[in-house]
C-alpha positions as CSV (number, residue, x, y, z in Angstrom):
1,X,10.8,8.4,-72.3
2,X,7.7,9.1,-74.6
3,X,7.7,11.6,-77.2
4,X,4.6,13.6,-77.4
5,X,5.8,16.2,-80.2
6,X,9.1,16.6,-83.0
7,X,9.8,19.0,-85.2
8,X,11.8,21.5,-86.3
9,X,11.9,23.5,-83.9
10,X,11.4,21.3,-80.9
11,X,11.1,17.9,-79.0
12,X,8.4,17.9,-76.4
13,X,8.7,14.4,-74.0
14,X,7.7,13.0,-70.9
15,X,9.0,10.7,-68.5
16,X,6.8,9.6,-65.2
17,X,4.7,12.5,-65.5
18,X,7.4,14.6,-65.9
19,X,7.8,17.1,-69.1
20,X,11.1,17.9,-71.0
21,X,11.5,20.7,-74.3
22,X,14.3,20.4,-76.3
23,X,14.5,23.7,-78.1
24,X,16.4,22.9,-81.8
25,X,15.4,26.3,-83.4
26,X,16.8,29.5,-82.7
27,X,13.7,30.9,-84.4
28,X,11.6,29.6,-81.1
29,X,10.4,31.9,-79.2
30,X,7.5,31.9,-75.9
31,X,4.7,33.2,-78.0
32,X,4.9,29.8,-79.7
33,X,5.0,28.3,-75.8
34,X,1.3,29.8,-75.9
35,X,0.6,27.8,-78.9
36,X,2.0,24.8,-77.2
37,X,0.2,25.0,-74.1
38,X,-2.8,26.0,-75.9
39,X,-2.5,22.9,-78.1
40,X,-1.5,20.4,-75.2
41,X,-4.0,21.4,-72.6
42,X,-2.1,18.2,-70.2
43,X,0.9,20.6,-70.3
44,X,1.3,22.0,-67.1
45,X,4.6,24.3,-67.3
46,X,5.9,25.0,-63.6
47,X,9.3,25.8,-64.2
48,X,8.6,28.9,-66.6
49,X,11.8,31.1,-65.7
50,X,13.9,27.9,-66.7
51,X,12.1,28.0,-69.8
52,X,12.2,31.8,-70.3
53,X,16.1,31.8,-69.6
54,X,16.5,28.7,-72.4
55,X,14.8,29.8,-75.1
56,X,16.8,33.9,-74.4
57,X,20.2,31.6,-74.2
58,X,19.0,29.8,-77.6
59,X,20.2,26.1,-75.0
60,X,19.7,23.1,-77.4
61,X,20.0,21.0,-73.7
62,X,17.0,19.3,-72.6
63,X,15.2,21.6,-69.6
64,X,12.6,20.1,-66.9
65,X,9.5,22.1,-68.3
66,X,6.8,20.9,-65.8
67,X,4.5,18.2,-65.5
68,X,2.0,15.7,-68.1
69,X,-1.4,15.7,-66.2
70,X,-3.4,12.7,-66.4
71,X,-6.1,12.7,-69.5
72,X,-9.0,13.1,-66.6
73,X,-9.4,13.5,-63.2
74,X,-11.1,12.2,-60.2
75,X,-11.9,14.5,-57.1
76,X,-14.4,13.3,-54.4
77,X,-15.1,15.6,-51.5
78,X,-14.8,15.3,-48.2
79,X,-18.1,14.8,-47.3
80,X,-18.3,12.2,-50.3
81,X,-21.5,13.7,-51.2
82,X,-19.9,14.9,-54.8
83,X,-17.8,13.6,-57.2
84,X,-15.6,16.0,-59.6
85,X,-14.3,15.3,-63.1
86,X,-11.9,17.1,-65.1
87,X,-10.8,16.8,-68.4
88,X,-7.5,17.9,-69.7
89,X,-7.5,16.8,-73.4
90,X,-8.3,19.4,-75.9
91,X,-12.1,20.1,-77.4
92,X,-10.9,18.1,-80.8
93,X,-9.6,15.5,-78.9
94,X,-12.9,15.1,-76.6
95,X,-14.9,15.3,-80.1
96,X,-13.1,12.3,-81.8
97,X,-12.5,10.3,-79.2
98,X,-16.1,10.6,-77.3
99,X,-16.9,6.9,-77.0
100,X,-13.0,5.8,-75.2
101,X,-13.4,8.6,-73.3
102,X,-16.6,7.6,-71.9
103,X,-15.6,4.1,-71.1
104,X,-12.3,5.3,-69.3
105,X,-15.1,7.5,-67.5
106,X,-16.5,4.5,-66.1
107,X,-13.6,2.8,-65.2
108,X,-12.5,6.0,-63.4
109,X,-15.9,5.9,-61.4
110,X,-15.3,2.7,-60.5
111,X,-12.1,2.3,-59.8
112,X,-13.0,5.0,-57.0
113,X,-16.0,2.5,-56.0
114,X,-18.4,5.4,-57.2
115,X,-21.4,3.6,-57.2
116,X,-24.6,6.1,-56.6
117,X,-26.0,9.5,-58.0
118,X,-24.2,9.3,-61.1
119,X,-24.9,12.2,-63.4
120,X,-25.0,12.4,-66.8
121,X,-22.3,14.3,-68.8
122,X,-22.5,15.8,-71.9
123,X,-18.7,15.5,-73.0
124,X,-19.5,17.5,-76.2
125,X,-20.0,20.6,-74.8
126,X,-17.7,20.4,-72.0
127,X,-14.9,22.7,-71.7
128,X,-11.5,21.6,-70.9
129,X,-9.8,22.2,-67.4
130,X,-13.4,22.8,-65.7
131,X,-14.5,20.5,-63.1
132,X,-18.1,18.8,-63.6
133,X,-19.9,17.2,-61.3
134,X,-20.3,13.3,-62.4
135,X,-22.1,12.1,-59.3
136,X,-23.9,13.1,-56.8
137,X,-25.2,11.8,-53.4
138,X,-28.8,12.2,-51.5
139,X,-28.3,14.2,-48.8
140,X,-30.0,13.6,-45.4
141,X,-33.3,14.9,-44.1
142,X,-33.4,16.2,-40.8
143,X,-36.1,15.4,-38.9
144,X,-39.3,17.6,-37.9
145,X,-38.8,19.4,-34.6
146,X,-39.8,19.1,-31.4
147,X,-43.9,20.0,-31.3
148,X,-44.9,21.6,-28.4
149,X,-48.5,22.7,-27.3
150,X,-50.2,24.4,-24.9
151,X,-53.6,24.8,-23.7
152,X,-54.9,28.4,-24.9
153,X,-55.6,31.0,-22.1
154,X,-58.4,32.9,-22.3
155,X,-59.0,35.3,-25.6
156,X,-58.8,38.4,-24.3
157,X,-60.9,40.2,-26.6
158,X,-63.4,42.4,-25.9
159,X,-66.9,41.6,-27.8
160,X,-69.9,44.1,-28.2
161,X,-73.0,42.5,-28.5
162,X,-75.6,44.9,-30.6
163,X,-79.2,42.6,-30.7
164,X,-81.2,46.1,-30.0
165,X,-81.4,46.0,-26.4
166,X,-78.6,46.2,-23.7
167,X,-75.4,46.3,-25.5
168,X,-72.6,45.0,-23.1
169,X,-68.7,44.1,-22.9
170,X,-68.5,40.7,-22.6
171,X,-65.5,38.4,-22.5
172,X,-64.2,35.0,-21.8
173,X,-61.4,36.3,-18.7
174,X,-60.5,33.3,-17.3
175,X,-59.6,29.7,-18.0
176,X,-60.2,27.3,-15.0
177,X,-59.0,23.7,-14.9
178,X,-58.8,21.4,-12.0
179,X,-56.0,19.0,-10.8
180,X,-53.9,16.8,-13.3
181,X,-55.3,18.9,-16.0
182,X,-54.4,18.5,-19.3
183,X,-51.9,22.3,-20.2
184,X,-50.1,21.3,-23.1
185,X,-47.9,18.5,-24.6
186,X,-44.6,18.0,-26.7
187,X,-44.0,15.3,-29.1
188,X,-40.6,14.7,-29.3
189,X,-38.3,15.4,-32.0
190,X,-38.3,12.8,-34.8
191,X,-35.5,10.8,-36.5
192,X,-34.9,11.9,-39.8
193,X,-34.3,10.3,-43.4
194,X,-30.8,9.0,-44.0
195,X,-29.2,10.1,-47.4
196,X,-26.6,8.1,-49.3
197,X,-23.0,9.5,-50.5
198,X,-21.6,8.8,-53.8
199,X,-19.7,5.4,-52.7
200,X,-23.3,4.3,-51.7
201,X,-22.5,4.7,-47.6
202,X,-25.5,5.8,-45.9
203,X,-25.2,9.0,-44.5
204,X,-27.1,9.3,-40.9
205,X,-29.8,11.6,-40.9
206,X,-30.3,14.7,-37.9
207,X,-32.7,14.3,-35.4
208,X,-34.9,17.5,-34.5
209,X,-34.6,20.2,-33.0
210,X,-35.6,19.6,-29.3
211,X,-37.3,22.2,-27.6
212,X,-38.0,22.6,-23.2
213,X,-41.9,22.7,-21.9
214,X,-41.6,26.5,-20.2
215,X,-43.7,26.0,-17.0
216,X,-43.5,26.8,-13.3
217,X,-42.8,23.3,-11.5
218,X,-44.1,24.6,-8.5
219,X,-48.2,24.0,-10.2
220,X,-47.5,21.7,-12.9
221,X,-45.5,18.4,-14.0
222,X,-44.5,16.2,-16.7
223,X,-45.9,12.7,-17.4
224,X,-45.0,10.5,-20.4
225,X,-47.5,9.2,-22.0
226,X,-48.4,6.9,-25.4
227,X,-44.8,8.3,-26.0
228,X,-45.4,12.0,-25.8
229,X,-44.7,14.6,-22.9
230,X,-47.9,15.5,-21.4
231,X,-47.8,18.5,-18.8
232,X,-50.7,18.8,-16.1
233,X,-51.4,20.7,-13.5
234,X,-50.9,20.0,-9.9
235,X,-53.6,22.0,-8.7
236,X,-57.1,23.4,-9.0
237,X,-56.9,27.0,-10.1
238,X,-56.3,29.2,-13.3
239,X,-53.9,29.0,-16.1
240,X,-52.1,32.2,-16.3
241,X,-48.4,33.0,-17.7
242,X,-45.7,35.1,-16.2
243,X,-42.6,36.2,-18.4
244,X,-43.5,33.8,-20.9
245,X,-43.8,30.8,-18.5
246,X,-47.1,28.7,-18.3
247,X,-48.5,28.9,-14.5
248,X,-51.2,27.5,-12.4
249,X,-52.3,30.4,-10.3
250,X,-54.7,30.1,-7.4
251,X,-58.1,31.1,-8.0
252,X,-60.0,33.1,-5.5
253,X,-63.8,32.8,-6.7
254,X,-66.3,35.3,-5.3
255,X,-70.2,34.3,-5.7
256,X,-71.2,37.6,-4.5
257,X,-70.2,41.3,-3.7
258,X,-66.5,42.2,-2.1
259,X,-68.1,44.6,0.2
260,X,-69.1,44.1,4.1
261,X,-69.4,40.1,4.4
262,X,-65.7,39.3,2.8
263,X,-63.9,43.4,3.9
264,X,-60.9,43.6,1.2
265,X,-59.4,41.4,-0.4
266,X,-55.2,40.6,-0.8
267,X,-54.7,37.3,-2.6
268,X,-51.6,35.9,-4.2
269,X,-53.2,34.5,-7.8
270,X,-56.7,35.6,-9.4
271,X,-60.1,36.5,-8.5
272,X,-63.1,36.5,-9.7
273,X,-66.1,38.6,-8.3
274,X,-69.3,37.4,-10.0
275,X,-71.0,40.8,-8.2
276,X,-69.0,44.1,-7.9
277,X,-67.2,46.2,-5.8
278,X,-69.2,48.0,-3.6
279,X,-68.4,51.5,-2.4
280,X,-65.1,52.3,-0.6
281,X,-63.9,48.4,-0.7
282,X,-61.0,47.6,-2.6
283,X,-59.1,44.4,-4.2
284,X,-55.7,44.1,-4.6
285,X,-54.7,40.6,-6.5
286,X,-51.1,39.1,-7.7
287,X,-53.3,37.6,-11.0
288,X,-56.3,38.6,-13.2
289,X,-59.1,40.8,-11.9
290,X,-62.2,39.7,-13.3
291,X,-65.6,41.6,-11.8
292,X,-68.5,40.1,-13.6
293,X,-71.6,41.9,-12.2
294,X,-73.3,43.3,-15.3
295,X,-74.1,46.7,-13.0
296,X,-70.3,47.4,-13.0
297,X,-68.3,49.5,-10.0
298,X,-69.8,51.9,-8.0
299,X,-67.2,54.2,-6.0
300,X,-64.8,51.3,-5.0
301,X,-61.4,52.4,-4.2
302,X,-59.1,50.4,-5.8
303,X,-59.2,47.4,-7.7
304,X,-54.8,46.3,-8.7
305,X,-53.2,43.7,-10.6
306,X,-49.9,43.3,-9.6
307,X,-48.9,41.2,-12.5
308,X,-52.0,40.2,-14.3
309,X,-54.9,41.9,-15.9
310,X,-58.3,43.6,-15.3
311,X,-61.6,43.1,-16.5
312,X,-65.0,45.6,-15.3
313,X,-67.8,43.5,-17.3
314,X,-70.5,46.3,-16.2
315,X,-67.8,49.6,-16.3
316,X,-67.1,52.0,-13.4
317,X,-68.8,55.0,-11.6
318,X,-66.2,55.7,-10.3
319,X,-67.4,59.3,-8.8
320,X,-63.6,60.8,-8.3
321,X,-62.5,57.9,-6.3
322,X,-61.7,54.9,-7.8
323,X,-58.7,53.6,-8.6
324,X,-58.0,50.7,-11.8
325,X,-54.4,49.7,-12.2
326,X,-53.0,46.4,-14.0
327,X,-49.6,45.3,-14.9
328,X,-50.9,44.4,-18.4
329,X,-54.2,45.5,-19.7
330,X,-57.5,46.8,-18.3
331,X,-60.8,45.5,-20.3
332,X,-64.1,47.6,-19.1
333,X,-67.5,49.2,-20.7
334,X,-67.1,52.1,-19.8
335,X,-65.2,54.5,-17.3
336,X,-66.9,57.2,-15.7
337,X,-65.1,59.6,-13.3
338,X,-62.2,57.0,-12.1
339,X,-58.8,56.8,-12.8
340,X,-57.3,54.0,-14.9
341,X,-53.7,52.7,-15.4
342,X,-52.3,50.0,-17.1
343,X,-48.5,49.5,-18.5
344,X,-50.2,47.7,-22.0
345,X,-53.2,48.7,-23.4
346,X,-56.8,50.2,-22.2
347,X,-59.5,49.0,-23.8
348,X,-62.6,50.8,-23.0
349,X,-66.2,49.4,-24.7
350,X,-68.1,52.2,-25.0
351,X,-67.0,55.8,-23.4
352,X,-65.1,57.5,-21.2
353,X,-66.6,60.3,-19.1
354,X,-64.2,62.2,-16.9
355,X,-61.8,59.7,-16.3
356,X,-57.6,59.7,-16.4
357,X,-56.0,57.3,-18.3
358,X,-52.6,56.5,-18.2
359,X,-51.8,53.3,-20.6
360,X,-49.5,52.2,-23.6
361,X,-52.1,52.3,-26.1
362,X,-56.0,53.4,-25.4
363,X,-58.4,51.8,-27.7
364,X,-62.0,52.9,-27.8
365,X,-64.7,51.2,-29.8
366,X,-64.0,53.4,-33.0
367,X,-67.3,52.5,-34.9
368,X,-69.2,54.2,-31.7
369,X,-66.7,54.8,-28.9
370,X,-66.3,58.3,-26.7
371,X,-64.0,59.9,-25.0
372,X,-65.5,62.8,-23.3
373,X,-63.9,65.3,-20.9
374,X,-60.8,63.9,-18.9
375,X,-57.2,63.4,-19.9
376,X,-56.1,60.2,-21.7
377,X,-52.2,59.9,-21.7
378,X,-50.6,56.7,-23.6
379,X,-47.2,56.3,-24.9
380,X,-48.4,55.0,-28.7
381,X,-51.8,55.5,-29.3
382,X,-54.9,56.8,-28.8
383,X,-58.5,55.6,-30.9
384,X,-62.0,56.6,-30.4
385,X,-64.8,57.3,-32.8
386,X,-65.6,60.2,-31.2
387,X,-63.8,62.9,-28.8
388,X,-65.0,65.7,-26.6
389,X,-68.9,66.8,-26.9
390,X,-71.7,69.9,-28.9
391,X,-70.6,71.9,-25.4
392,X,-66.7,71.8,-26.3
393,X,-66.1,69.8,-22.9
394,X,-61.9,70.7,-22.4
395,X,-60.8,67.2,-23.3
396,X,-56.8,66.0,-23.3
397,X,-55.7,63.6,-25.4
398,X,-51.7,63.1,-25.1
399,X,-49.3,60.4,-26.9
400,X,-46.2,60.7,-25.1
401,X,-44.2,58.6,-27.6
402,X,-40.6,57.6,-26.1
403,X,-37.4,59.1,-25.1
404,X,-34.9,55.8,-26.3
405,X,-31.8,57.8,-25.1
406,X,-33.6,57.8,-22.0
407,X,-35.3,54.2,-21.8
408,X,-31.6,52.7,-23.2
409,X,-30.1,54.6,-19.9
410,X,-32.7,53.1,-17.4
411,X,-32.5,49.7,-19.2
412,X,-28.8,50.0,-18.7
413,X,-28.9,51.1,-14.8
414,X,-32.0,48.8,-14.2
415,X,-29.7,45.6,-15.4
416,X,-26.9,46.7,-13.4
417,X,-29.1,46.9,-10.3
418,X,-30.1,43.1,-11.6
419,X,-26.6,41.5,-11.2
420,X,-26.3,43.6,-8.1
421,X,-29.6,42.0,-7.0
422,X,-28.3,38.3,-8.2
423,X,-25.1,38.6,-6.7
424,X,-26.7,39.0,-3.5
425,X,-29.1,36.3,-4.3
426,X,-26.2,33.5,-5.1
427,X,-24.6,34.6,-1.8
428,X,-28.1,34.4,0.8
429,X,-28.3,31.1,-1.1
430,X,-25.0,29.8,-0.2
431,X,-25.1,30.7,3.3
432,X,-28.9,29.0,3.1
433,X,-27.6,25.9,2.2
434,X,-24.7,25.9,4.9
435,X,-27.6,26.9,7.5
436,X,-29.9,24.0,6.5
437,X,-26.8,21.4,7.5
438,X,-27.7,22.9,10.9
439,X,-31.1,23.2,11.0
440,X,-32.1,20.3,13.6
441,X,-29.8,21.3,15.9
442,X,-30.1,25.1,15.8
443,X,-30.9,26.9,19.0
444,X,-33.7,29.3,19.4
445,X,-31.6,32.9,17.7
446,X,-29.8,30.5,15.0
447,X,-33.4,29.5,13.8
448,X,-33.7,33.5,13.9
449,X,-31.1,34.2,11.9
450,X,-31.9,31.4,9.7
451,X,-35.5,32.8,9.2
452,X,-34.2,36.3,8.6
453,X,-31.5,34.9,6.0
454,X,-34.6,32.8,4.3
455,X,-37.0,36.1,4.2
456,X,-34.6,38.8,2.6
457,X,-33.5,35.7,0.0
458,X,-37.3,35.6,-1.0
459,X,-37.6,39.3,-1.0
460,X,-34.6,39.9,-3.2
461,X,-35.9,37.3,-5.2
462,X,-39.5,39.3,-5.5
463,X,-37.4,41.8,-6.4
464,X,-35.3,40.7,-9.4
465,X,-38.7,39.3,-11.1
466,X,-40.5,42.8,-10.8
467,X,-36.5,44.2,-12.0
468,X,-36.9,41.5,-14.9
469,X,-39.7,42.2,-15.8
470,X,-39.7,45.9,-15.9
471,X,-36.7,45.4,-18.5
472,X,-38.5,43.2,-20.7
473,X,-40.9,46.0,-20.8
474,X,-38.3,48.8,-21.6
475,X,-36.4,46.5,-24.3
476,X,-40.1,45.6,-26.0
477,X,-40.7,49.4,-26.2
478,X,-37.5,50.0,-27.5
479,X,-38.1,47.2,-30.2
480,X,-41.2,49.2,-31.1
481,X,-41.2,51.4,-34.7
482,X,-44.4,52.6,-33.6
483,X,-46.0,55.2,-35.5
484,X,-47.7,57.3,-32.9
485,X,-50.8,58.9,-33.5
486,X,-54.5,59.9,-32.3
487,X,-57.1,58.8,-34.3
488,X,-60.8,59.7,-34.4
489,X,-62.5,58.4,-36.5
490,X,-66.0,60.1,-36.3
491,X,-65.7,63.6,-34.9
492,X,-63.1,65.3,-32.8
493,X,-65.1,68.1,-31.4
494,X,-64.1,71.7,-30.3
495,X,-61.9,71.5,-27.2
496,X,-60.4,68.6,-27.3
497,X,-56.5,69.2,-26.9
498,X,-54.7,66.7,-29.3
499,X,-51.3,66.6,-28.0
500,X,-48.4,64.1,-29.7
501,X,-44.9,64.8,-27.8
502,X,-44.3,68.1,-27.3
503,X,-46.8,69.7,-30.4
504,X,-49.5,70.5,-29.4
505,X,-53.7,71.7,-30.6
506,X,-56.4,73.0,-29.1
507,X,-59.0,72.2,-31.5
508,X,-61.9,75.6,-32.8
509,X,-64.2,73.2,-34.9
510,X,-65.2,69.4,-35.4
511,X,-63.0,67.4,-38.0
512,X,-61.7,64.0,-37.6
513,X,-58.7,62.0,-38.6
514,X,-55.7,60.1,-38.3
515,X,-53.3,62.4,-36.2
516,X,-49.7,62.6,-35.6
517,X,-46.4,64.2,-36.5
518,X,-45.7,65.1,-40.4
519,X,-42.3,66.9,-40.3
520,X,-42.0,67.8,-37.3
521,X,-45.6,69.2,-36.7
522,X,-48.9,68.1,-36.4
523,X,-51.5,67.0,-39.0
524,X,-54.3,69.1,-37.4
């Protein structure tokens, strides 16, 4: 047994790590324990109640006070990526012993095989009990993600041309490629750069993220080549994207009018009419509408994306009858006396005369754009430089804004219907497969049934993309903090109605501005 202290009062020893106080004054009491403690920082007392009840009884046996920690210790997590050292010896023991200290340091870090990211450790300043980090390893890098590119779709943004003579809205629509074209590529994911722990074990570094080419296999495929992932196409048409997916859609290209010669036209992918429309014909396309003729639409009946856009180069007479509707957006110079829809944005070059609009947003070229006479009804937005005419033409213009107790409701019943929908789906699709075991040797009303099985499992599946997608669109809005307004930026002239939920204006005088909702009422 070692004695550590003797005096007077007490004999502090220690045996194996374990402390013992011999208490030889009655005159001890446990504020001089604090002193002890404080002046023997590798004291750690455990059994305090033993030594409360000994020094009360005024005991002159030996008691077990606790333990003797080690001068320093060693702590290496479990990642082995830090080492931890703490000293227990007081502040004037560090100072005069700095130099033994440091060499028992050393033998520490290397009697632990610590052999990499040492850190240096000023043991002059450090403060007793408190862990310091003394080495340190190199961690990993992870390595770069997966790249992926694809070939850019058309910009679809409208560009007026102002050289002094015909001004016109012209735009690049469409992108065309041709079999085993080039649509995008991914380079995979890299190795990264190992790192090193504090024993000097390399420590293996993350690959990238990896990251799935989105594309319909039904037009395109992947080929590896000089050790990326190429995609190309496996036909001639169009690229176009559905629900964030890159397609190939067929491409229906018309070198003159849609009129007599060619009747009307119902195509599953895009067209493009390098004439017009002529009067009373109509196209109705699954892709982009692109009419190119710089005279525009006279009187055609309807021209309909079902899931793509529309683009009127020349703009539309549309003299009451026709008819412009497109999933996304609809691009055209002007619209006279027709009625337009979109569920995105309207973007009109240069006026609107008489027309109804029904859109998301309704953007009007606001250095020189009009919107005369009509009604013009979007959900967000309305801009135009200049609204209504000097003979106070009755002119609507309405932002709607959104209901999102409503649109959370529909969203709600509209994904129900969807599991409904894919329930059925998985089940046609089971008995499909069970069918197709048969096929070869099915009479002529099994190959009926089989046929009729086959057609509603395609129609149910036409229907949970338009469901899907119809909820995409519901959840976007709803993502929306849109700040709705109408804004004219030149002159909003007497009789136009500015309209923004349910306040409304019927404008007296010509003024302009940014309108919308201040407190509950309009800014008119």
């Amino acid at each position: 047994m070692m004695t550590i202290i003797e005096n007077d009062e007490i004999i502090l020893s220690e045996e194996n790590g374990r402390v013992f106080l011999t208490i030889k004054s009655d005159r001890y009491n446990l504020k001089k324990v604090d002193i002890l403690t404080s002046n023997h920082p590798r004291l750690k007392i455990s059994n305090f109640m033993t030594l409360k009840k000994a020094v009360e009884s005024g005991s002159k046996e030996p008691i077990e006070l606790g333990t003797w920690l080690d001068s320093m210790e060693l702590e290496i997590t479990n990642d082995k990526m830090q080492a931890l050292l703490t000293i227990y010896e007081s502040q004037n023991f560090v100072k005069e012993n700095l130099e033994s200290l440091q060499q028992n340091i050393q033998k520490l870090l290397s009697d632990n095989r610590i052999i990499f990211g040492q850190q240096p450790l000023d043991l002059s300043s450090i403060k007793t009990g408190k862990s310091y980090i003394i080495a340190k390893g190199l961690q990993p890098e992870k390595g770069p993600d997966a790249k992926i590119t694809y070939l850019q779709q058309a910009e679809k943004t409208p560009v007026i041309n102002e050289d002094g003579k015909a001004d016109y809205f012209d735009m690049n629509f469409l992108v065309e490629i041709n079999e085993g074209s080039w649509l995008g590529e991914k380079i995979p994911p890299q190795q990264g750069t190992p790192g090193k722990n504090v024993l000097g074990e390399l420590v293996p570094a993350p690959i990238g993220d990896d990251f799935s080419l989105k594309y319909d296999t039904k037009s395109a495929y992947e080929v590896e080549e000089e050790g990326k992932i190429v995609l190309r196409s496996k036909t001639k048409g169009v690229i176009g994207e559905v629900n964030g997916i890159l397609t190939v859609q067929k491409h229906l290209i018309i070198e003159g009018d849609v009129g007599l010669e060619t009747g009307n036209l119902k195509f599953d992918g895009s067209i493009q009419v390098r004439g017009t429309v002529m009067a009373g014909y109509s196209i109705v396309a699954s892709g982009d509408i692109s009419i190119e003729s710089k005279e525009g639409v006279h009187a055609a009946e309807l021209i309909k994306s079902t899931e793509g856009d529309v683009f009127i180069k020349g703009g539309i007479f549309g003299k009451g009858i026709t008819n412009v509707e497109a999933h996304h957006n609809i691009y055209v110079k002007h619209a006279n006396e027709c009625t337009l829809e979109a569920k995105d944005n309207i973007h009109i070059g240069f006026y609107s005369l008489g027309a109804t609009i029904f859109c998301d947003q309704l953007i009007i070229d606001e250095r020189k754009g009009k919107i005369i006479g009509g009604k013009a009804i979007a959900i967000n937005s309305i801009t135009s430089a200049y609204s209504g005419n000097n003979s106070e033409r009755k002119t609507e213009l309405i932002v709607q804004g959104i209901d999102r107790k409503i649109l959370t409701e529909n969203a709600k019943t509209k994904a129900q219907e969807m599991m409904e929908l894919q329930e059925e789906s998985t089940k046609l699709n089971f008995t499909l497969s069970q069918l197709n075991q048969f096929k070869g040797s099915m009479n002529v009303q099994q190959v009926a049934v089989y046929e009729q099985t086959k057609q509603k499992y395609n129609a149910i599946q036409r229907d949970a993309k338009e469901l899907d997608q119809e909820i995409q669109r519901i959840l976007k809005m709803l993502r929306q903090t849109t700040d709705y307004f109408i804004n004219i930026t030149r002159e909003a002239n007497p009789g136009t109605v500015i309209q923004i939920g349910n306040k409304s204006s019927y404008l007296t005088k010509p003024t302009k501005g940014k309108f919308k909702l201040e407190n509950g009422e309009l800014n008119v």
